[in-house]
N, C-alpha and C positions, 0 to 999 in steps of 0.2 A: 703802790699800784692802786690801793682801794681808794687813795685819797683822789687820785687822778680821776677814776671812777667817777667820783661821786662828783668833782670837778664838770666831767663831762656832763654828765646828768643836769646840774645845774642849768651848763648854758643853753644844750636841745632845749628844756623848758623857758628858758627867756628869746628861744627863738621869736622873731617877729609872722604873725602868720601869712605876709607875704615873702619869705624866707624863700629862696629857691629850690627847686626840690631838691638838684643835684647838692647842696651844702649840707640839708638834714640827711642825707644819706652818707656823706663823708662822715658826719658826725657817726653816726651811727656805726658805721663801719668801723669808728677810731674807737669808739666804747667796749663793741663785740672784741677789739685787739686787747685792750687793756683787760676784758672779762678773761681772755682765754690765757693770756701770760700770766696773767696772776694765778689760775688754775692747774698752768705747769709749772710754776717757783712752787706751789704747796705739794703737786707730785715730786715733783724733782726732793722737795726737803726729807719727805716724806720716807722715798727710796732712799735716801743716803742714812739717816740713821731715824726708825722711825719712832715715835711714841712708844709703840706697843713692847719695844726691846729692850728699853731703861723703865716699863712699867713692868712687864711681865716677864720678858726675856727672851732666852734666845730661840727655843721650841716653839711659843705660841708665833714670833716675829719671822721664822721661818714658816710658820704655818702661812701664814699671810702674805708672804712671798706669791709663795708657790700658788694661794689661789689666786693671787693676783694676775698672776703669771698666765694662769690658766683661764681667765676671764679676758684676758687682752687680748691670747694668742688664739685660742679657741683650742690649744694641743690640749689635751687629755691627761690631768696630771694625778698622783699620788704622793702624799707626804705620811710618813711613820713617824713616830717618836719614842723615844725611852722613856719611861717611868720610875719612880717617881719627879716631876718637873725641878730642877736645879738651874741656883744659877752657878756665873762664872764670872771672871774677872774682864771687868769691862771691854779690854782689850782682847780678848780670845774670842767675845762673845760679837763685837767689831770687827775683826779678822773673817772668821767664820759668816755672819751674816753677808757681807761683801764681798766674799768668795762664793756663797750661791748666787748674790745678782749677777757675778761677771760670768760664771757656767751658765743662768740660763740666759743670758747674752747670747753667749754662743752658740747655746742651741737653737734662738733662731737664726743667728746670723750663716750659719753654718750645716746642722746639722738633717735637714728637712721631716725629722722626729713627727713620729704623732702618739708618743707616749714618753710623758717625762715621771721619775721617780727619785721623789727626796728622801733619805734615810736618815736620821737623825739621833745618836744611840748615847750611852753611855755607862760606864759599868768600872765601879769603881773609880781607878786613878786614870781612864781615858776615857777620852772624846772621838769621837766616830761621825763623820760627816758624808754622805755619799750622792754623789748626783749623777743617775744614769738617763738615756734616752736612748731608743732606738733607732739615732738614724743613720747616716750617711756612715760616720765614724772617720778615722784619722786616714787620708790616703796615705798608703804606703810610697817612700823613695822622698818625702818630703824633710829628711833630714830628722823625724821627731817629733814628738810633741812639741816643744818648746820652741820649733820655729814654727808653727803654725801661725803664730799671731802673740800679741802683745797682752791679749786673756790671759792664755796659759800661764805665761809667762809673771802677771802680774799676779794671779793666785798661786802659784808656787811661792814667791816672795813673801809675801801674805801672811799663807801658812810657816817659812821659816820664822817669820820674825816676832810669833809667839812660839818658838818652840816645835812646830808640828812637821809631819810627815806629808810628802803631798806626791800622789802615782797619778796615773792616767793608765785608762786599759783600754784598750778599742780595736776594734778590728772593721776592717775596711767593708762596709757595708752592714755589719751588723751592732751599731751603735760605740757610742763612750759611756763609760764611767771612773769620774771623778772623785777619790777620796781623798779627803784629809782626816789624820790622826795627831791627838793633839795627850802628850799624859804629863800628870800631873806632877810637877816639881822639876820639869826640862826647861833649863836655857831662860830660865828668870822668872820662870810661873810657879814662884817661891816665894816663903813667907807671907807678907801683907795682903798678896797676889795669887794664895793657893788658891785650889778649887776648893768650893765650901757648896 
């Protein structure tokens, strides 16, 4: 994408300057495309697993989430964390991360929230993950959580497949909250893979 850029760039400058306007405006228009895709491949990579979570971990990369979160949407957010900062096994810390982006998915896609709340704990041999909002919450007679949508759905999975516990609490009009609980030495997050 940068190379196409720069490509563009190129040729606007050897326009000829009886070039017609309508062409240096195509141009231009084709360059602003290439500026702005390239700008969502580096969000998009960004989201999925960021720097900050193979440099620092899964607390601060949570941290960042969540203002991110709160800088795009304009909702009102809070994020906690445990002390002292630990990490975890790649895969827990993976899991967990992408199970807060698909919750605050759905709090915008869903919940009309104007206060969201990340809790991020740990204590000893578990892991405590909690994402509440105050909004709409689960209508009642929909079969569940878990027919709600392919969200839920896909972070429960998530959280199984290191080992964790995954509820949903909500009550119909006074918001959801999302926990997952993750402890140490369940269902493969053994030996090479403890929490350390």
């Amino acid at each position: 994408m940068v190379a196409t850029g720069i490509d563009l760039s190129y040729v606007a400058a050897m326009l000829p300057g009886d070039t017609p306007p309508a062409a240096g405006q195509r141009l231009a228009q084709a360059m602003k495309s290439v500026e702005d895709s390239a700008r969502m491949i580096r969000n998009v990579m960004m989201e999925l697993r960021p720097m900050v979570l193979d440099d620092f971990g899964l607390a601060p990369a949570l941290r960042w989430t969540v203002e991110e979160f709160g800088r795009r949407t304009m909702i009102p957010c809070r994020f906690t964390a445990g002390d002292p900062p630990r990490r975890f096994p790649r895969e827990v810390e993976t899991a967990l991360f992408r199970i807060s982006q698909e919750a605050l998915t759905n709090i915008v896609k869903h919940a009309q929230a104007t206060l969201v709340e990340v809790d991020f704990t740990h204590s000893g041999r578990r892991i405590r993950l909690a994402i509440a909002d105050n909004g709409t919450g689960i209508p009642q007679g929909t079969g569940g959580p878990t027919k709600r949508g392919m969200g839920l759905v896909n972070m429960r999975e998530r959280a199984a497949a290191v080992g964790g516990r995954f509820r949903v609490e909500s009550e119909e009009g006074k918001g959801t909250r999302i926990i997952v609980e993750i402890e140490e030495g369940i269902n493969g997050n053994q030996g090479s893979d403890r929490l350390r």
